[in-house]
N, C-alpha and C positions, 0 to 999 in steps of 0.2 A: 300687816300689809293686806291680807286677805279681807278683813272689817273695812279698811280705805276702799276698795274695790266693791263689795258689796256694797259702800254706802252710794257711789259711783254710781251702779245700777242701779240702783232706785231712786236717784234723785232722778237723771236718765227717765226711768219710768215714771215717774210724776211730771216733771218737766215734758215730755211726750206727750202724754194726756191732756194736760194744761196747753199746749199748741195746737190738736187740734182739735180740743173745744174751742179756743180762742177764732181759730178758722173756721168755724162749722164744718168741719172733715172735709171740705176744701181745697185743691190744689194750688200753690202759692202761683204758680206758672199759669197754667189753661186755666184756671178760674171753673171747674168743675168736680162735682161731690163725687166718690170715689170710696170703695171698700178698701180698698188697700192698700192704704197710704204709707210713706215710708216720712219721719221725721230727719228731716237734712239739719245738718249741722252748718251755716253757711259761712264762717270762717274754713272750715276743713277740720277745725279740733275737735274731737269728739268729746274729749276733757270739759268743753267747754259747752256747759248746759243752762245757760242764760235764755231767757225766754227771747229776747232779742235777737240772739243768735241758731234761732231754730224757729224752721218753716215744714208747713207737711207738704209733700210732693207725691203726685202718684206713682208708683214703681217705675213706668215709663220714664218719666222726666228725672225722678232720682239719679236711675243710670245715665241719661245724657248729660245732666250736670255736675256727677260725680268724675264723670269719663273727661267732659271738659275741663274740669277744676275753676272753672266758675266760682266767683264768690259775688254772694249777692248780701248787701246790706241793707236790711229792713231798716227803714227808719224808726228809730224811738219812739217818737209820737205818734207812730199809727199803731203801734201796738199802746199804745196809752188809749188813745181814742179807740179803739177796740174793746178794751178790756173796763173804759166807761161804758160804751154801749150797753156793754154785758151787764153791767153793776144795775144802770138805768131799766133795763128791762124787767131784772133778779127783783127792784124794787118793789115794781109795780104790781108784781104777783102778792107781794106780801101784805 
């Protein structure tokens, strides 16, 4: 059970990182870069660490939409179209 849970946290941790690289550390809300971002879970499941299902928020907005229970669903496609940008860019360097 314990190895389940540790693996839990670090997909969590990778999956976190991969969101807000994807955002440029970005607030999904106010559309502003922020040190302190907290990664929301926008179903409410924390179980649930699908890149689609996770947006970074600034601490601020985290607690109103967490206090709301709000759920926001990112469309598919614009993390696809995102995550081209990124590729297109990574290309270009090489």
């Amino acid at each position: 059970m314990a190895a389940h849970k540790n693996h839990q946290k670090l997909e969590y941790k990778n999956m976190r990182a991969v969101c807000f690289w994807l955002h440029e550390n970005t607030c999904y809300i106010n559309k502003i870069k922020v040190s302190d971002l907290d990664c929301h879970h926008c179903n409410h499941d924390s179980t649930d660490n699908r890149l689609e299902n996770l947006i970074p928020l600034s601490n601020e907005a985290h607690k109103l939409v967490t206090k709301s229970k709000a759920v926001f669903q990112v469309p598919y496609k614009e993390i696809i179209e995102l995550l081209q940008l990124k590729i297109d860019y990574y290309k270009k360097l090489l």
